[in-house]
N, C-alpha and C positions, 0 to 999 in steps of 0.2 A: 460611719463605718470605720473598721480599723484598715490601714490602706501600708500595706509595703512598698518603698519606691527603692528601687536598684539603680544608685548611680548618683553622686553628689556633686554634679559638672553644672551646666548653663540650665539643661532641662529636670536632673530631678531637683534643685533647689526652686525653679520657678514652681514645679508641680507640687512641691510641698508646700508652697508659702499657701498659693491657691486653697490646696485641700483645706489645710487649715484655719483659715479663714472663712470655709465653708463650714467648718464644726467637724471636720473630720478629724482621728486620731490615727496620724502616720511618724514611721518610721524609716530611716533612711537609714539605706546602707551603701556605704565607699570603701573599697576596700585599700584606696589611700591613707594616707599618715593626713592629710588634708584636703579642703572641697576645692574644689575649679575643674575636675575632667581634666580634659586636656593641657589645661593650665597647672594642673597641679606641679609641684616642685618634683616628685616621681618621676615627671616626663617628661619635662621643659627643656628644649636642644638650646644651644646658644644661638642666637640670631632673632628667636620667636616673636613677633611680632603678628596683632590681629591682620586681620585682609580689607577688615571693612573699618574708614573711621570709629570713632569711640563714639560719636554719638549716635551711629547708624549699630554700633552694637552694643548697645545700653539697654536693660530692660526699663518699659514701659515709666514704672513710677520710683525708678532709682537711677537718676543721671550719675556718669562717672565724674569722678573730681574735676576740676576743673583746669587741674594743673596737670593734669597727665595730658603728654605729647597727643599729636594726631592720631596717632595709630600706636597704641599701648603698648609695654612688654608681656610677655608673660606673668611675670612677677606681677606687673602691674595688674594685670585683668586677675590673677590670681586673688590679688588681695582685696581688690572690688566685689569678686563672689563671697570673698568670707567677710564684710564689711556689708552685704545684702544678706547673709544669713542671720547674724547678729541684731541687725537693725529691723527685720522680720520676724523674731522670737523665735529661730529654728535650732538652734543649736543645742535645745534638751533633744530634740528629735534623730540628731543625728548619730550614726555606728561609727565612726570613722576605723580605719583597719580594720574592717570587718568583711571579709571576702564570704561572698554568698554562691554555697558550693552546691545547692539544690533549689527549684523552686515548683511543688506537685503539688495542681489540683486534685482539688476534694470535692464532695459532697459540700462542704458547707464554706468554701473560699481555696486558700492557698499554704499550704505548708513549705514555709522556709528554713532552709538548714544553714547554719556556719560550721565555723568548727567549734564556736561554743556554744550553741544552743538550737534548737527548733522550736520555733514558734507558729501559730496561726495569723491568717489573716483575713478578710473578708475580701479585697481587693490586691491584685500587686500590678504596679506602673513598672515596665521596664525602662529606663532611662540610663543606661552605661552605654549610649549612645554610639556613633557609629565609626569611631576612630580610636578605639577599645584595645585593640588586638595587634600590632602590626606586622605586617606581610613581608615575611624575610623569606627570596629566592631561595631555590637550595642550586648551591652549587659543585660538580662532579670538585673531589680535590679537599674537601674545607677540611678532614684531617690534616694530614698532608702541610695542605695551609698554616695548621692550626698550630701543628707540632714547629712548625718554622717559628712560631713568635706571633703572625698573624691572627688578628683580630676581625670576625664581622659582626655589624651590630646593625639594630634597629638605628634611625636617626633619634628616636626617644629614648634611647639608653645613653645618649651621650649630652651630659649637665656639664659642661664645660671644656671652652677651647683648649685648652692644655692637656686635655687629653692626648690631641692632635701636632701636639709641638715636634718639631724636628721631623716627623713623618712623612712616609709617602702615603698621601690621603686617597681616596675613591669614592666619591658622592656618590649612588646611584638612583635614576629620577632623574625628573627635570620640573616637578611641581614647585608650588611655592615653598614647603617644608626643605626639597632639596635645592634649591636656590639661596633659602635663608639660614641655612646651616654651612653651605660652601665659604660665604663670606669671612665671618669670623674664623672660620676653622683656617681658609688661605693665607690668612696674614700673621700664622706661628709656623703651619709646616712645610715640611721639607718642598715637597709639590701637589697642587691640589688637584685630578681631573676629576669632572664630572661626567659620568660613563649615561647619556640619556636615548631610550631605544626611540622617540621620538620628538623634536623639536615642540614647544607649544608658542601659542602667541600671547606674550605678555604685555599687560597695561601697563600703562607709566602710573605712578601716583601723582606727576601732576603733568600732564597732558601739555606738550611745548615748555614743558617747567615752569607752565603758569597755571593750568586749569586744574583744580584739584577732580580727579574722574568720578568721584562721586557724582557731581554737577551733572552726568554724561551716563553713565549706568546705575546709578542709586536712585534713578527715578523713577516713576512708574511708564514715562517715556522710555526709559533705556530697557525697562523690560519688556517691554510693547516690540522694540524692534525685533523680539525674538516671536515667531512663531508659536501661540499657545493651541492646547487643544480646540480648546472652546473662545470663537474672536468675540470680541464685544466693542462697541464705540467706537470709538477714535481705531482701534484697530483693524478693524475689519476696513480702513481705508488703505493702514500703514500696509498692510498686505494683501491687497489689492489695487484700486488706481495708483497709492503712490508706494508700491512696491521700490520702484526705482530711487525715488530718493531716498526711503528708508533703508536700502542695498548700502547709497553712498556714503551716508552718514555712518553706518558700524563699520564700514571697510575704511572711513577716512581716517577711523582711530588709527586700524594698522600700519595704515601709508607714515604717520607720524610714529608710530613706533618701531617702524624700519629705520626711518633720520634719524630719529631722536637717541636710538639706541647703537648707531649705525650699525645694522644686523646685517646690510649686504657685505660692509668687508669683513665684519667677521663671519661670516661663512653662516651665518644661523637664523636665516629668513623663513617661519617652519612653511608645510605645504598649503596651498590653499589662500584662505582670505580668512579676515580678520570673523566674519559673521560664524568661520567653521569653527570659532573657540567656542560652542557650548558643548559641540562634541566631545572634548576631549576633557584641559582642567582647566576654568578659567583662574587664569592667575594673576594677581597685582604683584607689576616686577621687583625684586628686593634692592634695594638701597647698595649700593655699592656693585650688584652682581658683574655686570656688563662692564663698569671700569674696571674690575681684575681682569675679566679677561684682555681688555684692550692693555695694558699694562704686563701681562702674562703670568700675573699670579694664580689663574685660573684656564686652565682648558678644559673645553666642552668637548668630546666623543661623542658627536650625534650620531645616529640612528645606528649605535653601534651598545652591545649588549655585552655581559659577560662570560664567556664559554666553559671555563672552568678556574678554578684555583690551582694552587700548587705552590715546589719550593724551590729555587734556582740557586747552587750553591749557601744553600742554609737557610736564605733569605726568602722569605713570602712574595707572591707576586700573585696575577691576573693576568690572564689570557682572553683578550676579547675575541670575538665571533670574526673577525679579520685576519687574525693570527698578529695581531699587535700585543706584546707584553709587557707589561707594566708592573713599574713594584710595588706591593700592595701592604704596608705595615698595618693599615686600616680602613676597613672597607665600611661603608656606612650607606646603609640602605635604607633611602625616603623614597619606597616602593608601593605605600599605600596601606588598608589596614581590612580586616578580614571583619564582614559584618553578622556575628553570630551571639548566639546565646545558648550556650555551652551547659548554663543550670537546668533551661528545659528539659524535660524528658521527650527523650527519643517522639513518641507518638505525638507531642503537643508542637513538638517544631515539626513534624512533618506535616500539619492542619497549618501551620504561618507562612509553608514558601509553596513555590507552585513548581514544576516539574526542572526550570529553569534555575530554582535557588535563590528567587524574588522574594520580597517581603510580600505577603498578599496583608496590605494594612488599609480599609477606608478612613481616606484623608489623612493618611499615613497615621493615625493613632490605633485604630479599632483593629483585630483579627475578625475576621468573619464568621469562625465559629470554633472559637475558644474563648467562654465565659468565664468575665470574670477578669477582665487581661488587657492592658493599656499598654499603647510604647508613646513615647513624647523623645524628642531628641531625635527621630527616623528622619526628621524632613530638615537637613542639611542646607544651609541658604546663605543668602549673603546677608542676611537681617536674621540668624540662628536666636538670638534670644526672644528676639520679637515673636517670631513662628512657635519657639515652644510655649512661649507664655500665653499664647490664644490657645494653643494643644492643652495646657493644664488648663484653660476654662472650657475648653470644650470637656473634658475629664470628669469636673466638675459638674457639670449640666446633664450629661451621662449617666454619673453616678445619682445624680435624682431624679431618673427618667424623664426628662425633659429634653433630650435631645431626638425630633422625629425623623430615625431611621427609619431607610427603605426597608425593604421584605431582603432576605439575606440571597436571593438570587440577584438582585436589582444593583447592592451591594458587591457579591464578586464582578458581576459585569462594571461596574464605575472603575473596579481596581482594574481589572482585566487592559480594559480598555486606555487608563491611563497607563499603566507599563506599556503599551505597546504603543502608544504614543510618545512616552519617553525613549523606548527604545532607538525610534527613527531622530528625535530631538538630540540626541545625544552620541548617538551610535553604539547603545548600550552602556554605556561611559554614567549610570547613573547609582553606583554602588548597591546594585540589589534591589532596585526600588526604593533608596533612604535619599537620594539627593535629588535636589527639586528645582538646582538653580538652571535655570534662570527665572523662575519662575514662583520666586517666596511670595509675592503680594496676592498674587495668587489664588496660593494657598491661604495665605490670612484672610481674603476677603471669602473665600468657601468655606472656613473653618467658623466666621463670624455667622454667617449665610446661615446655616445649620442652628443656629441660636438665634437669628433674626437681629442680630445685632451688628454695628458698622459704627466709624465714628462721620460726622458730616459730610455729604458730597463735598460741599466746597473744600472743605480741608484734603479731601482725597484728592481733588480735582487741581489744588495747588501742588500735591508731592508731583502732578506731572512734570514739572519744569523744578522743583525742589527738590533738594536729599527727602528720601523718606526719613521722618522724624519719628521714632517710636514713641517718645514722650505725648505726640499724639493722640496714643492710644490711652495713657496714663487712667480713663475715666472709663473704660469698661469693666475691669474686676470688680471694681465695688457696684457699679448699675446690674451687674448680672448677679454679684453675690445677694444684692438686694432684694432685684425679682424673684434668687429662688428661696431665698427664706419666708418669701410672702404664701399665706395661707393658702391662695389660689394653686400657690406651685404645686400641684400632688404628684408625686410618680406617676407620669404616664401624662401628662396633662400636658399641652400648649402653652408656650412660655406668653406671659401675659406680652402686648405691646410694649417696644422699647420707652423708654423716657425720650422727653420731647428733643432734649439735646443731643439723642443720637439717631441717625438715620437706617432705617429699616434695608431688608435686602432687596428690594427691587433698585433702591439708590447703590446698590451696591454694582450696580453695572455700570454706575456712572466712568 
């Protein structure tokens, strides 16, 4: 098939390597100057830095260098996806600046518009994933503001600390984004605060300054302490008879990241217990954040917001919800980012979200009944390449009718049923239905399930006590791409038995 993919970040470069691979002929369009998403140079803040080690965020059968730090730069992961594109034979495939301003089904696929051409297509992958857009407050005032000299922006408008020299700064957030941009920006301007409407609880990177917390939540132990829909094994004790140690264990992180960070004198111990971060954003703390403030290059305005802008003899400033004023030369908003698809037509996004403004997506790829129509990149995780790269072989499996969907009522009830499951997991706090964490493995082992495919218990049964290793996985693209090129595979047909070296889905409860 000829297959459109929207979006040249972690997920549409995995779902193109996949297609292609399967015999498919796609095209990808970025409407960057270069591929990485998020990573790309267009949007990269100073500080950027992944969340998850590099090797928990490497795809499957391309480890990162060897000599990249623990936890990459931007730049770095940046040039890891174009060094996976190249090395994969993607780069005839790719639009780059190529902004995709329409996308209408037809009768016989998909008609895509730029501004220089329309094209068909038989399939289109949405992949311009889900931190695409970002979420700037409006504030009463920002003329006003503006005409003072005063500047607001996104946190991904601003490529460089010097921007922020000499200035009175205004972070706003308290996420990782707005943590890891506070740092660098503190140590040029004038004053930094961070204006955050509520405290969150942050993980150390290494746990007492010794345990790297991979060890601790990159396991499939650490996601077990979280309550999932569906318990299986070992969980169905952790939340149950041993409820109680499994309570102590994820509140033991917080106890040491009160010490370790000393949050009670600074004033910033957030509410609740350490187990209440999936609710909110879980965040890996930034390097330096906590010594500015102890130092006073950095103040934090907790549970305090911004009320308006304006201009105090000539000068720009900020008005918090207290009636505290502040001068504002530049205000910078790491507020989040709006999860939409703007080329849809009107009627084809009103069939993808449900009365709420959810994504209604089974297994976060599939719409329920808009043919024709994939999204990869929806399921948000702390293992993000690994999830999309099983999304692009479930895509793959899909597209030669081998993947045995329910009946499409059976289908909206799974989605139904998990939003409202996330909803209470999270307190809504799950971007629309597109984030998943706590809960990536999860999804990888139901996205395998659906394909009957898994890689060994025992190797799954070690990531409990180990980092999940995506390299791992390295050996299912090509065992699936092989089954479905086998003549048995017809549309429509049951995927033949896995190969002897991987384990079927009933191991997959292991």
């Amino acid at each position: 098939m000829r297959v459109a993919i929207i979006g040249a970040g972690v997920a549409g470069l995995s779902t193109a390597k996949v297609l292609t691979q399967a015999g498919h002929d796609v095209v990808v369009f970025e409407q960057a100057p270069d591929v990485g998403g998020v990573w790309s140079r267009t949007r990269r803040y100073p500080g950027l830095t992944t969340q998850s080690p590099k090797a928990q965020y490497s795809l499957s059968d391309f480890p990162m260098p060897k000599d990249y730090p623990q936890w990459p730069t931007g730049e770095q992961v940046q040039a890891y996806l174009a060094a996976y594109a190249e090395q994969f034979g993607l780069l005839p495939f790719l639009r780059l600046d190529t902004q995709v301003t329409a996308a209408e089904p037809g009768d016989d696929g998909w008609t895509i518009t730029t501004r220089d051409a329309t094209e068909t297509f038989d399939r289109l992958v949405v992949a311009n994933g889900v931190f695409c857009e970002p979420a700037i407050p409006s504030y009463p005032g920002l003329a006003e503001f503006t005409a003072a000299g005063g500047r607001l922006c996104a946190g991904t408008e601003v490529h460089d600390a010097e921007q922020a020299r000499g200035k009175h700064v205004l972070v706003v957030g308290y996420g990782k984004s707005a943590c890891d941009i506070t740092v660098p920006i503190s140590q040029v301007a004038a004053s930094t605060d961070v204006i955050a409407r509520h405290l969150l609880w942050k993980v150390p990177r290494k746990i007492g300054g010794v345990l790297n917390f991979k060890l601790l939540l990159l396991t499939r132990m650490g996601e077990a302490l979280f309550r999932y829909l569906r318990l299986r094994g070992v969980e169905k004790f952790l939340h149950g008879p041993g409820n109680g140690m499994r309570t102590r264990m994820i509140n033991s992180i917080g106890t040491v990241s009160v010490r370790q960070f000393r949050l009670d004198k600074h004033g910033l111990i957030p509410p609740g217990q350490m187990e209440d971060i999936v609710k909110g954003a879980i965040g890996l703390a930034t390097e330096g954040f906590f010594e500015g403030v102890a130092d006073g290059a950095i103040a934090v305005r907790h549970d305090r917001t911004i009320a308006r802008l304006y201009a105090n003899d000539g000068s720009p400033y900020a008005e918090l919800d207290d009636g505290t004023a502040l001068p504002a030369d530049l205000v910078i908003c790491a507020t989040g980012f709006t999860q939409g698809v703007p080329f849809l037509p009107r009627d084809v996004q009103e069939r993808l979200f449900d009365e709420r403004g959810n994504f209604m997506l089974y297994r976060q790829i599939r719409p329920i009944d808009v043919p024709g129509l994939y999204f990869n990149g929806y399921n948000s995780s702390f293992f993000s390449p690994l999830n999309a790269e099983m999304a692009a072989l479930w895509i793959a499996a899909d597209l030669a009718g081998a993947v045995p969907l329910p009946d499409p009522a059976s289908m909206r009830q799974a989605v139904v049923d998990q939003l409202a499951f996330m909803d209470i997991a999270t307190s809504t706090h799950h971007c629309r239905g597109t984030k998943i964490i706590p809960f990536s493995m999860h999804n990888v082992d139901e996205v395998l399930g659906d394909l009957d495919l898994n890689i060994s218990a025992p190797v799954r049964a070690s990531h409990w006590l180990n980092p999940i290793n995506p390299a791992a996985y390295r050996r299912i693209t090509p065992t699936l791409l092989k089954r479905l090129s086998s003549p048995a595979t017809a549309p429509g047909a049951t995927l033949p038995p896995p190969a002897a070296h991987l384990a079927g889905r009933k191991s997959a409860d292991a």
